[in-house]
C-alpha positions as CSV (number, residue, x, y, z in Angstrom):
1,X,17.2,-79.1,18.2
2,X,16.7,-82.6,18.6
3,X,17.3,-84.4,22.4
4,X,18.2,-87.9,22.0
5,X,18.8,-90.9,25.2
6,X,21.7,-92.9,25.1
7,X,20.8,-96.4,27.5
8,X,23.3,-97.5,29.4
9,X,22.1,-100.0,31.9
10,X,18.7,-101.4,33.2
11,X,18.0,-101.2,36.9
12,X,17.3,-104.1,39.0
13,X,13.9,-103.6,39.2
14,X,13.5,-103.6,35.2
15,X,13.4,-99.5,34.5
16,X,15.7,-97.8,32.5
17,X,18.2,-95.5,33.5
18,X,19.4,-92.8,31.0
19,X,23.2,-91.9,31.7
20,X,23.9,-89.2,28.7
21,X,21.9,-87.0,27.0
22,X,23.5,-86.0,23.2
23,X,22.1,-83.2,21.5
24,X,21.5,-82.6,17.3
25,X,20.2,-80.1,15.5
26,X,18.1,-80.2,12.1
27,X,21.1,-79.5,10.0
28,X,23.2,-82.6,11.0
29,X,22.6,-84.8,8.5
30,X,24.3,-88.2,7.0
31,X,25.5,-86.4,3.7
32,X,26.5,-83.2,5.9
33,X,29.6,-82.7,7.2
34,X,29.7,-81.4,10.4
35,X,31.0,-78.0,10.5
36,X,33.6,-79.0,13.6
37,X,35.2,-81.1,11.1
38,X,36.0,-78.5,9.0
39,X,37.0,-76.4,11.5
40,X,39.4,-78.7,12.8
41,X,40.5,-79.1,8.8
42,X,41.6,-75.8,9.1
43,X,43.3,-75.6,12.3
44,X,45.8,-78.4,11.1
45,X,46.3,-76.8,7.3
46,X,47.1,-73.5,8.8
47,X,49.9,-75.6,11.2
48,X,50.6,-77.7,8.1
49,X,51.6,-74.3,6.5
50,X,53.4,-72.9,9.1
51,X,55.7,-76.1,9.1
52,X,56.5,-76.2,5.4
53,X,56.9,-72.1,5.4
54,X,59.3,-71.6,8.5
55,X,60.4,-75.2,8.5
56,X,60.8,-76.4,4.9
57,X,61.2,-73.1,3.3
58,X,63.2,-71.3,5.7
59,X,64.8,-74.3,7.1
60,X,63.8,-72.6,10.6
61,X,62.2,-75.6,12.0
62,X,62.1,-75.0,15.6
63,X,60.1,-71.3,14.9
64,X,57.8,-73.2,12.6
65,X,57.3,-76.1,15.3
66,X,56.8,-73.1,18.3
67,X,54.4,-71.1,16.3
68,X,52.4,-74.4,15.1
69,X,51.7,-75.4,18.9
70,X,50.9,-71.8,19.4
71,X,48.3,-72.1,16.7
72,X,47.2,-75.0,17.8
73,X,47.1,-74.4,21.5
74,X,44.7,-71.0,20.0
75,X,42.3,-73.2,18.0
76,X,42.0,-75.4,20.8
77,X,41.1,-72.9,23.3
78,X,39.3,-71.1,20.4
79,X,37.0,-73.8,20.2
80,X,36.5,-75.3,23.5
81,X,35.7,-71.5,25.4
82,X,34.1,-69.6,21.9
83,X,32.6,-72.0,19.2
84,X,32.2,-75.7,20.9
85,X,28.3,-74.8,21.5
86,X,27.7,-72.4,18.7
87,X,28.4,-75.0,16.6
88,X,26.0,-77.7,17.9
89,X,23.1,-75.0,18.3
90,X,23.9,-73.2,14.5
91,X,24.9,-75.1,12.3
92,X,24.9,-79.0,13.1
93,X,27.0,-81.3,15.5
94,X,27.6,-83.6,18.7
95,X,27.7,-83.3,22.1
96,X,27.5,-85.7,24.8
97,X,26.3,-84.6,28.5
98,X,26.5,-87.3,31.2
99,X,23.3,-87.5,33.7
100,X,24.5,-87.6,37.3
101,X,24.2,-90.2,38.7
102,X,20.4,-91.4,40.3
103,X,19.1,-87.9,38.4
104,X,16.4,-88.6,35.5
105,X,16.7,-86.1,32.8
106,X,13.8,-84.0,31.7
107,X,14.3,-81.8,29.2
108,X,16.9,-79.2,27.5
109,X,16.4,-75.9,26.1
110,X,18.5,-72.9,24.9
111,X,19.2,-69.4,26.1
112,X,21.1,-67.5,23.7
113,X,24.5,-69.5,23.1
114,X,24.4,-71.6,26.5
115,X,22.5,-74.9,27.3
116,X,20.6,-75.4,30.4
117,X,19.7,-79.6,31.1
118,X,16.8,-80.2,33.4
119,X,17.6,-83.4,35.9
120,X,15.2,-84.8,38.4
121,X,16.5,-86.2,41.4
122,X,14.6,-88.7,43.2
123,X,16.1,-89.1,46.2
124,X,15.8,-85.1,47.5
125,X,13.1,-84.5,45.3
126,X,14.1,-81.8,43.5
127,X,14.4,-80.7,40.3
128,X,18.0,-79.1,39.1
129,X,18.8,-76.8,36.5
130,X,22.1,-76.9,35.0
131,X,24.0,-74.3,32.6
132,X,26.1,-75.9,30.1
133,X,28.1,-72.1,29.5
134,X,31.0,-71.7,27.1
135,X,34.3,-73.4,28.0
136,X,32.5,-74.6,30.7
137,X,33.8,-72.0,33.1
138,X,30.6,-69.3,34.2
139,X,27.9,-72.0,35.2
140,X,24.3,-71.4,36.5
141,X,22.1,-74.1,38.5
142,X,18.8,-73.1,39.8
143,X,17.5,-76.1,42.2
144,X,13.7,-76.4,43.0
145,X,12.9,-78.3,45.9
146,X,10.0,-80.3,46.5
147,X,9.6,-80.5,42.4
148,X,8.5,-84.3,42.1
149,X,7.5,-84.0,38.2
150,X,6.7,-87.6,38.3
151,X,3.8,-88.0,40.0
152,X,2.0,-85.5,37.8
């Protein structure tokens, strides 16, 4: 996995503030295409389907509209709570997490499927693990106080 720093702004006093964090992994490549791509590809061929089966063929378009939003509405929530982060750790991709605000990040690391971001905060002086879980929805954070990994 590779940890790249997207610059946003400069501080008054000349030092650089980091505002996201995007992760890579070793497959992503220019000539690759990036397996949530194709994923998406699919999602809209099956709905494609659907709408010339039950809407062209059958001439039943309201089913075929209904069971295309269902199908998309599944590969939406598919993605976002199941595969989003599977797909950036396994097999290549994208994705973009912002630093809070006055928090410099230090490092990110995987455990098993979820992805845990490392901030420092200056101004309480601790350090703050946070658990990037599927969909988003079970979240860990582990703060250690009096951290201060910059003076070392």
């Amino acid at each position: 996995m590779y940890v790249g720093r997207s610059v946003e702004d400069v501080g008054m006093n000349g030092k650089v503030r980091i505002r996201s964090v995007f992760l890579t992994t070793p497959l992503q490549g220019e000539g690759l295409v990036v397996i949530t791509y194709l994923y998406w590809l699919a999602v809209i061929a099956l709905m494609g389907a659907v709408l010339y089966g039950a809407g062209v063929k059958a001439q039943n378009w309201k089913v075929g509209i209904v069971i295309a939003l269902l199908i998309l509405l599944v590969g939406w929530a598919t993605y976002f709570f199941r595969l989003q982060q599977v797909f950036v750790k396994r097999y290549g991709g994208v994705m973009t997490i912002r630093v809070p605000e006055g928090q410099h990040h230090m490092q990110a690391t995987w455990k098993d499927d979820n992805l845990w971001i490392e901030n420092y905060d200056p101004k309480t002086n601790t350090c703050v693990f946070s658990e990037y879980s599927k969909g988003n929805m079970l979240q860990g954070k582990v703060t250690i106080t009096n951290c201060d990994p910059l003076s070392r």
